[in-house]
C-alpha positions in Angstrom: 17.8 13.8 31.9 15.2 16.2 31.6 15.1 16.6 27.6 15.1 13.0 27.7 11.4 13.4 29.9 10.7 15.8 28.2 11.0 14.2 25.1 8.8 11.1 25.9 6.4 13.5 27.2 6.2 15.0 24.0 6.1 11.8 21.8 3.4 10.8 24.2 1.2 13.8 23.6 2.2 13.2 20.0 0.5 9.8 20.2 -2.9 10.4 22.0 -3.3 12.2 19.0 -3.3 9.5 16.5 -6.1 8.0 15.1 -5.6 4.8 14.3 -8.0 2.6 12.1 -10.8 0.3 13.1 -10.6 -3.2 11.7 -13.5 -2.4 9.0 -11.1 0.5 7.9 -7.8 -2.1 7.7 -10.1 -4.6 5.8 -12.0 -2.2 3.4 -7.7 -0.8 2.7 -6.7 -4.4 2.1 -9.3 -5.5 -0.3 -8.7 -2.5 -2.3 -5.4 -2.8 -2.4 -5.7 -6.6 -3.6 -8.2 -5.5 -6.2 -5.9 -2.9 -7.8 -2.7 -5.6 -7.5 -5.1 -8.3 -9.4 -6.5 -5.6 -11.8 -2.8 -4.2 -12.6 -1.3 -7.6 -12.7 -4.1 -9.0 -15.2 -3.5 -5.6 -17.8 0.6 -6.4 -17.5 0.0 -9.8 -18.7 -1.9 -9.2 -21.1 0.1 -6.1 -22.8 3.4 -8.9 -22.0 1.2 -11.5 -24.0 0.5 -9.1 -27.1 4.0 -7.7 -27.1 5.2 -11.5 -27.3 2.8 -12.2 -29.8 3.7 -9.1 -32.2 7.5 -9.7 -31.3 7.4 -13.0 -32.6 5.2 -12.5 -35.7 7.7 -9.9 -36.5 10.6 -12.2 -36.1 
């Protein structure tokens, strides 16, 4: 029983720790994030569009 205190103890040290980010920091992250998807997704489609477009001037 006392590793299992112990334990928790530990996990809770552990935790005070952690720094956990402030809603500007979680917003600022998700708009990058959705940038880079959009920008990533908009080159793929395009090199997916010119690849069909050679692929079926070549057959």
């Amino acid at each position: 029983m006392k590793k299992i205190i112990d334990y928790i103890k530990a996990a809770k040290t552990e935790l005070d720790k952690v720094i956990f980010p402030t809603a500007n920091e979680v917003k600022q992250a998700f708009i990058s994030v959705v940038v880079i998807v959009a920008v990533v997704t908009t080159f793929l489609s395009l090199v997916d569009l010119i690849m069909n477009g050679i692929l079926k001037a070549i057959l």
